[in-house]
Each structure stands twice: as structure tokens, then as C-alpha cells.
N, C-alpha and C positions, 0 to 999 in steps of 0.2 A: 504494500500500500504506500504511494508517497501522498503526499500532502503540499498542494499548491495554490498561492494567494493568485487570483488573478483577477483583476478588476476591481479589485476590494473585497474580494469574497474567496471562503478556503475554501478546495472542491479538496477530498479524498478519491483518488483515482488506483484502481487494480491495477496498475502498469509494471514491465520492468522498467527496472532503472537506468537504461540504455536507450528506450523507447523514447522517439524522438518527441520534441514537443508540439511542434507540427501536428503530428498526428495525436496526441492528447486534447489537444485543443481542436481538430474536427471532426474524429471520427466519436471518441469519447466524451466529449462535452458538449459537441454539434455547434462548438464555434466557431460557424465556416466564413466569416470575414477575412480570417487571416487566409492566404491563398498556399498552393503547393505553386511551383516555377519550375526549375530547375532541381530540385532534390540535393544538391552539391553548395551551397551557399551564395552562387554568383549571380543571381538574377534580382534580389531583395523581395520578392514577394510574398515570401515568407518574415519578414519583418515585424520582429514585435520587442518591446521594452521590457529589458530588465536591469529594475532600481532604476529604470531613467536612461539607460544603454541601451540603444537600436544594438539586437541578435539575430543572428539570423534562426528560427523556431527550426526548419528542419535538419540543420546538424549541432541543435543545443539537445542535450541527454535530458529529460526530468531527472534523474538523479543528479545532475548538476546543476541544477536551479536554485535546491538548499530553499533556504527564506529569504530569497528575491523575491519582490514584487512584480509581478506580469502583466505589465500593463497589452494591451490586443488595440484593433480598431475598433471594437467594440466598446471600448474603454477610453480611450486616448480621447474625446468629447468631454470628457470630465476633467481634463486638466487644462490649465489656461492655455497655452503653446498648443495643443491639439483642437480647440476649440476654436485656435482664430485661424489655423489653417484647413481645417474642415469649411469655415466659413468662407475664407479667400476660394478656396477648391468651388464652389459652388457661385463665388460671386464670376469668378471669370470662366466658369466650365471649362474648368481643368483636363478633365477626364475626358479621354475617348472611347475606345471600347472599356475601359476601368477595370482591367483586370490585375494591372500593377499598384492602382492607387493607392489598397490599402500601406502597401509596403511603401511606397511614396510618401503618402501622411504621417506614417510613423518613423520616417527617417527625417524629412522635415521639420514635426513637430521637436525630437530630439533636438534639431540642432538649434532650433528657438530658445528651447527651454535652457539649453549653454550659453547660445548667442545673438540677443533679442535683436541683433539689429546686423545682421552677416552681410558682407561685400560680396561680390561676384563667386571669388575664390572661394569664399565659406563656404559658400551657395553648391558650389566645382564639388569640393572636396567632399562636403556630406551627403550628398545625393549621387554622388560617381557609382556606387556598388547597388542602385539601383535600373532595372533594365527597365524600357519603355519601347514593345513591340511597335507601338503606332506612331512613336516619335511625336509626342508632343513636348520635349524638353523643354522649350521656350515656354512653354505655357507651364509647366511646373515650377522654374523659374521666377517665373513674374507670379505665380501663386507665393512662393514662398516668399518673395517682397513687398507682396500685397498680404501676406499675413502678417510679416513683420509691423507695417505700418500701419495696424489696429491697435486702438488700446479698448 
């Protein structure tokens, strides 16, 4: 049995402790915001927070989770930095076919929550290990500087 905070709530899950989180969180808890991508870490779609750190959920172990907090896209609306880039996401329709977004939002919202006011580069470097098959970079871009400049 391990034991995981996520969204603010403990679930007790029958997993091994190997069993990626990925798959705790959709097959087992039916939290299917957070997306499967690539399986290897490189696409960010699987994207979710722990303690406040974009991880990539399908090569993070639940037994290596411990009493981190797991914040999902299901969750990341409850914190200030996720709430104002959910909001930017939708003022400029971000999204195109939206099947990277979640892991978009939750790599964005991180880098708010460090760096409330990021320059291009910030912008480069925190969202780089995120993939966008439809190519709307530009537009996640100007989401994250249109999120920045809500208060």
C-alpha cells in the first residue's frame, strides 16, 4: 500500500512501489488530465508537480514520491501561478488540439511560481522539455507572458 497527497487529499493506492505515477494517477485514481506522451520523459505530457517541481509522472516511481505533495492539472487551478495561466491559456486560446496542454500548464505554472515575471530565456528554458505536436509555441509563449502580467 503506499500513500499519496495529491491535490490536497491522501488516496491509499495497492501499487508497487516501482509502479509509475503516470499510471497511479489514471488508471487507479481515473485522473486522466495528466496525459501518457512518450513513456521515456521527453515529451512533458506527463507533467505534474512535486513540492512545487515540474516531474515528469511516467518515469517518477510512487515509491519515490515519499511525502511530496502532487500537485496534477486537476489541481494546479488552486494555486495562484496555475490559476492565472489557466486563465491566460483561455484568454488567448492557447490550445490547439490540447493534448500537451496539461503538461504545458504545469510546466509554466512552475516556472511562475519561481519566476513571477520571466524574460524570453526563462520562458526558452522552462518550457524546452515540453513537446507541442501542432506547434503553437508562440502562443504558449505569449500565454505565459500574458499570465505573468495578471495580478
Amino acid at each position: 500500500m503506499v500513500k499519496l497527497s495529491i491535490n490536497g487529499t491522501v488516496h491509499d493506492v495497492d501499487v508497487e512501489q516501482d509502479t509509475p505515477l503516470l499510471w497511479v494517477l489514471r488508471d487507479v485514481l481515473g485522473m486522466t488530465g495528466t496525459k501518457f506522451g512518450c513513456g521515456v520523459a521527453q515529451c512533458g505530457a506527463c507533467t505534474v508537480h512535486l513540492d512545487g517541481t515540474p516531474v515528469r509522472s511516467c518515469q517518477t516511481a510512487v515509491g519515490d514520491v515519499g511525502d511530496m505533495a502532487v500537485v496534477t492539472i486537476e489541481g494546479i487551478g488552486a494555486t495562484p501561478a496555475g490559476a492565472k495561466v489557466q486563465k491566460a491559456w483561455m484568454d488567448l486560446q492557447v490550445a490547439q488540439c490540447g493534448y500537451c496542454q496539461s503538461g504545458q500548464i504545469m510546466s509554466a505554472a512552475a516556472l511562475l511560481a519561481q519566476t513571477p515575471a520571466p524574460n524570453d530565456a526563462d520562458i526558452e528554458a522552462a518550457m524546452a522539455g515540453n513537446i507541442c505536436r501542432c506547434g503553437t509555441y508562440v502562443r504558449i509563449r505569449e500565454g505565459v507572458k500574458h499570465a505573468a502580467s495578471l495580478t
